[in-house]
C-alpha positions in Angstrom: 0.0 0.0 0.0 3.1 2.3 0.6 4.1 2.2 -2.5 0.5 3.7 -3.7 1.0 6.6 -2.2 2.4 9.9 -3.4 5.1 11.0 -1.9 5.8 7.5 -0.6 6.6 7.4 3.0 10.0 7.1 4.3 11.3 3.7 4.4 11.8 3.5 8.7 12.8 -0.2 8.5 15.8 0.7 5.7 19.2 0.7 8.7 21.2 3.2 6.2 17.9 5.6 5.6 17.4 5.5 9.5 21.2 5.9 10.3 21.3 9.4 8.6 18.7 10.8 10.3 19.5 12.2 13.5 17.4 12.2 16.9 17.0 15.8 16.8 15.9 15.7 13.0 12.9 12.7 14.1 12.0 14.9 17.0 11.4 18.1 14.8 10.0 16.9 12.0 7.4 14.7 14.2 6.6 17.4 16.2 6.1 20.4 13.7 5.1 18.1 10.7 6.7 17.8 7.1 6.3 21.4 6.0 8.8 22.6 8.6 11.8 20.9 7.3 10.7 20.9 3.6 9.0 17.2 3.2 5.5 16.7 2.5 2.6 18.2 3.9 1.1 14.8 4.4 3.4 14.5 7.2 1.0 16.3 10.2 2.8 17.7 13.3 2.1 16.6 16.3 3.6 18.8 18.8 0.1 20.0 19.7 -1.4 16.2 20.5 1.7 14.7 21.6 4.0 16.0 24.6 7.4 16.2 24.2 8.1 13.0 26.2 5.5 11.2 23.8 7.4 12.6 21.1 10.8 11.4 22.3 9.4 7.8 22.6 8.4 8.0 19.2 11.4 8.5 18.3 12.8 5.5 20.1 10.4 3.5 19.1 11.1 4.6 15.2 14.2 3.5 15.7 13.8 -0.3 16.4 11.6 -0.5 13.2 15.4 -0.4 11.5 17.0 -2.5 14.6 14.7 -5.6 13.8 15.9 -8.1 11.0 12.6 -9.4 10.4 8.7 -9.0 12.0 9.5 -12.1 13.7 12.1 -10.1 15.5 9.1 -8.1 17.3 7.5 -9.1 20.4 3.6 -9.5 18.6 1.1 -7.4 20.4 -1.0 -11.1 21.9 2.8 -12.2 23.4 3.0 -8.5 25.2 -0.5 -8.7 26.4 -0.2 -12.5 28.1 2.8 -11.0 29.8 1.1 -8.2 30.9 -1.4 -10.4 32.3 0.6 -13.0 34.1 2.7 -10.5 35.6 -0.1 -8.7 37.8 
């Protein structure tokens, strides 16, 4: 489906793409949307829903979509939740 859209969206999974992109870049351009750093007006800001923190996890979590080799590499949502669970 990404590859439908126009521009297509940046490839978060790609270790190079991800590796030239600094925190401080993420931060800014998730936080005052596409238009601030020249990129696509598609891409919304969210400094007015998100707080900073929120942002800054973003960030982090952005990150380990380059970190993983494969989905299988990702704790799935059900494994989380049973953990969750049995840990309370």
């Amino acid at each position: 489906m990404a590859g439908m859209l126009t521009p297509r969206p940046a490839r978060h999974d790609e270790v190079a793409f991800m590796g030239a992109q600094s925190d401080q870049y993420l931060f800014r351009l998730l936080k005052d949307g596409g238009p601030a750093l020249g990129k696509s007006a598609l891409m919304g800001a969210w400094g007015r829903i998100l707080s900073e923190q929120r942002i800054r996890d973003l960030v982090g979590f952005v990150r380990t979509l380059s970190a993983a080799q494969s989905s299988r590499d990702l704790p799935s949502i059900a494994t989380a939740e049973r953990g969750a669970r049995t840990t309370h």
